[in-house]
C-alpha positions in Angstrom: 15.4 -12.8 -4.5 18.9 -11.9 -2.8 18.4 -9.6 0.2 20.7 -7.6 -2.1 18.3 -7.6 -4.8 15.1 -7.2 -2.5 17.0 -3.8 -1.0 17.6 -2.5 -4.4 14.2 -2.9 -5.7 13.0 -0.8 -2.7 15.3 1.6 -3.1 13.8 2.1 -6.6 10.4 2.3 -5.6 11.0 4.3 -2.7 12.4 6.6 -5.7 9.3 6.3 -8.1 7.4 7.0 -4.8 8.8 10.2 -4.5 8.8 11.0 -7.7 5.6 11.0 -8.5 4.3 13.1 -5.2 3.2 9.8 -3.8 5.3 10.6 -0.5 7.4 13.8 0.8 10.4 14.3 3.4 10.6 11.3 5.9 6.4 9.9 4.9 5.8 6.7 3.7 7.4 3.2 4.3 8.0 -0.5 2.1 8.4 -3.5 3.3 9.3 -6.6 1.3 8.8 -10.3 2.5 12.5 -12.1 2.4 11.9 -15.5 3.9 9.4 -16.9 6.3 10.9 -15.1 9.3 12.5 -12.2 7.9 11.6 -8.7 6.1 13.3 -6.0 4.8 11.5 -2.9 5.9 12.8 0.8 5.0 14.6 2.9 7.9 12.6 5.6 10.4 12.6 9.1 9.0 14.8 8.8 6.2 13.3 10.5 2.8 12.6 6.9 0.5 13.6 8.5 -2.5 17.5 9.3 -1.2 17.5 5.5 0.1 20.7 3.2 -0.7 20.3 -0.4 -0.2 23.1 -0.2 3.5 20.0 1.8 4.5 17.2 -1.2 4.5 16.6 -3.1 7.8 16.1 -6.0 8.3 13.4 -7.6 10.9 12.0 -10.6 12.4 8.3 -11.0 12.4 8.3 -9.4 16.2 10.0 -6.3 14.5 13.4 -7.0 16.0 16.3 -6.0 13.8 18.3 -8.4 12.7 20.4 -6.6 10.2 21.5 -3.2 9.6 22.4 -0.1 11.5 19.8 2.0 11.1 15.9 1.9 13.4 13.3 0.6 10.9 10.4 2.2 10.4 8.0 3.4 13.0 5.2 1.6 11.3 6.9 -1.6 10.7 4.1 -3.2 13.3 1.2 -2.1 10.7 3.4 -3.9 7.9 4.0 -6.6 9.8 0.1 -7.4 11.1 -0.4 -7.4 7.2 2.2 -9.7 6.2 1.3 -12.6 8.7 -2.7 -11.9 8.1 -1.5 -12.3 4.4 0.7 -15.0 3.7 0.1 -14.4 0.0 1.3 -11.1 -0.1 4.8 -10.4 -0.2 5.1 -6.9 -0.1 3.2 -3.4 1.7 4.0 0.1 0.4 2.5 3.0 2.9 2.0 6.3 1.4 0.3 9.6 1.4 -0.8 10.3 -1.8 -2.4 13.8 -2.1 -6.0 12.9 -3.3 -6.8 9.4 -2.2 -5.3 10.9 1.4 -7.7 13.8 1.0 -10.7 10.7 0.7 -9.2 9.5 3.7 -8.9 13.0 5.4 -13.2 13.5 4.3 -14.2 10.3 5.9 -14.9 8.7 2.3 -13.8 6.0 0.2 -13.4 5.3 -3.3 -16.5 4.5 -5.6 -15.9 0.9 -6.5 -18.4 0.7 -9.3 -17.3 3.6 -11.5 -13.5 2.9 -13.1 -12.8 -0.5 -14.7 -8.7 -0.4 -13.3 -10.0 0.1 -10.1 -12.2 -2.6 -10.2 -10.2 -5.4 -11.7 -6.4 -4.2 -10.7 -7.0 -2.7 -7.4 -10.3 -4.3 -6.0 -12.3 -2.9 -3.6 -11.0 -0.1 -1.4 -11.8 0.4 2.7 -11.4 2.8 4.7 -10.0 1.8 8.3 -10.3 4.4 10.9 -8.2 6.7 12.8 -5.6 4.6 14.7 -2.1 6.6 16.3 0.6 6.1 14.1 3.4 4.0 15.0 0.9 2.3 17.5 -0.8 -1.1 17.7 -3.8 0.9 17.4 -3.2 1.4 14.0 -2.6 -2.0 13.6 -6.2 -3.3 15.4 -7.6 -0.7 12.9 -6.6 -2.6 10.0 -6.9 -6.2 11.0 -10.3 -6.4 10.2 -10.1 -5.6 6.6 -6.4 -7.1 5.4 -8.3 -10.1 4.5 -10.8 -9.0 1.9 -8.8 -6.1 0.7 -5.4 -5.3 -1.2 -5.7 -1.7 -0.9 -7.0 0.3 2.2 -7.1 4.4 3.2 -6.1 5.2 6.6 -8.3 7.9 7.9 -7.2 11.5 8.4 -3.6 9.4 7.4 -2.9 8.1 3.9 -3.2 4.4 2.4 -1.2 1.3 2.3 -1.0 -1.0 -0.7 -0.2 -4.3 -0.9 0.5 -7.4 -3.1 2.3 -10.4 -4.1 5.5 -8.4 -5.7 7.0 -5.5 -5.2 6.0 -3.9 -7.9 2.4 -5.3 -7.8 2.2 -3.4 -4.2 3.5 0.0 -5.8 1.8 -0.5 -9.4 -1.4 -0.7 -7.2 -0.5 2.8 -5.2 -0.1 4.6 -8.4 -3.5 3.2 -9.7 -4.9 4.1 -6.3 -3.9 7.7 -6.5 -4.7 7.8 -9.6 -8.6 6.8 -9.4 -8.9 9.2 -7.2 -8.0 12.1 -9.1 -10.5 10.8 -11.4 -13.2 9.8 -8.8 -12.9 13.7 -7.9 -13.0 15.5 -11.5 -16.1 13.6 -11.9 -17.5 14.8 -8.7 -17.3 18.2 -9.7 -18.6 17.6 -13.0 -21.9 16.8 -11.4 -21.0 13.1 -10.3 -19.8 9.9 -11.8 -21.4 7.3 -14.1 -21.8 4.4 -12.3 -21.3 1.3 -14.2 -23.9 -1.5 -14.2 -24.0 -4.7 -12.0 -23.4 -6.4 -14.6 -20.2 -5.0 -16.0 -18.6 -4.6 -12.3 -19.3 -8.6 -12.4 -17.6 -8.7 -15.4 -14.4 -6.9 -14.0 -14.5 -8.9 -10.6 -14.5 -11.9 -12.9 -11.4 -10.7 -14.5 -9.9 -9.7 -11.1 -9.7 -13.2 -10.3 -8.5 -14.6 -13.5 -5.5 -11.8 -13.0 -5.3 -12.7 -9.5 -3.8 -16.4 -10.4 -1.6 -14.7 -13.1 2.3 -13.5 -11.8 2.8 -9.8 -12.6 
C-alpha cells in the first residue's frame, strides 16, 4: 500500500470512527504499519473524523517524525509497543467507545463465553490497568497482554484494537463496542446465558481457521 493509499484509508476510518460515537472531539488515534521502519500514525488533537490525508504523520519506530508537518499523536508510544510486540499486526485503532469504556471505567471486562462474534472475531478481551496517558506507563501497562490478545480495555480509559489490516483493526472496535452493549442489556435482564465449554471450543476453533484467512 502507497503511503498515499495507507493515509486515505485512515482518513476513512477515522470518519466511520466518528461516525458511529466510537470517538469525539480530538479522542482516539490509528496507526497503520507502512514498512518495517515506518508508520503512519494520525496527528495530536485533531478531531479523526475532519482528517485529510496532508494531516497523517509519519514515524520511525522511536516515534520520530519523519514526514509531515503536523505532532503525531500523543499516544503514538502505546501504538508503537504494540506494533513491534506484534509483528503480525499491521494496524492499532484507539478509541473510547461509550459502553465497552464504561466496562473499562467499572473495573470489568467483557464475558468471553456469552456472544459467538466475540468469541471467534474478536477473541478474548483484557483489561490492562490504569497507566497516564501519553506515558510509557501506559505502554508497560499493556505489554503484558499484546501477545495473547487482539483487543484490550484500558481502565478508567477506553480500548485499543488491533489487527492485520486496517479495517480488520476497526471492524474489530465496532464488534467490541458492540458486545458490549449487548453484554449490558443482558445484565439487566437478570444476566447472560453463558454458552457451554464445548461450543466456546467450537468458536475458538473457528477463530483460528479465520485467523489464517486475509480479511
Amino acid at each position: 500500500m502507497s503511503r498515499l493509499a495507507a493515509a486515505r484509508a485512515i482518513c476513512r476510518v477515522g470518519r466511520a470512527l466518528a461516525e458511529r460515537q466510537l470517538i469525539a472531539g480530538g479522542e482516539g488515534n490509528i496507526t497503520l504499519r507502512l514498512s518495517a521502519d515506518r508508520v503512519l500514525v494520525t496527528p495530536r488533537g485533531m478531531a479523526k473524523g475532519d482528517l485529510v490525508p496532508d494531516d497523517l504523520v509519519e514515524v520511525d519506530y522511536e516515534g520520530r517524525r519523519l514526514r509531515g508537518t503536523r505532532e503525531a499523536s500523543t499516544e503514538v508510544r502505546m501504538h508503537l509497543t504494540i506494533l513491534t510486540a506484534r509483528p503480525d499486526m499491521q494496524a492499532v485503532v484507539h478509541a473510547h467507545p461509550p459502553v465497552a469504556t464504561g466496562f473499562a471505567a467499572a473495573g470489568q471486562t467483557l464475558d468471553g463465553d456469552v456472544l459467538p462474534e466475540l468469541v471467534a472475531f474478536v477473541g478474548p478481551v483484557a483489561l490492562a490497568p490504569y497507566g497516564m496517558t501519553g506515558t510509557g506507563e501506559l505502554s508497560e501497562r499493556l505489554r503484558p497482554l499484546v501477545g495473547s490478545h487482539e483487543a484490550i480495555l484500558l481502565a478508567n480509559h477506553g480500548a485499543v484494537t488491533m489487527g492485520r489490516t486496517l479495517d480488520e483493526a476497526h471492524y474489530r472496535m465496532e464488534s467490541l463496542e458492540q458486545a458490549a452493549r449487548t453484554l449490558l442489556v443482558a445484565r439487566l435482564l437478570g444476566g447472560p446465558v453463558r454458552l457451554s465449554t464445548e461450543d466456546v471450543a467450537r468458536l475458538m476453533a473457528l477463530r483460528g481457521v479465520l485467523r489464517g484467512i486475509s480479511p
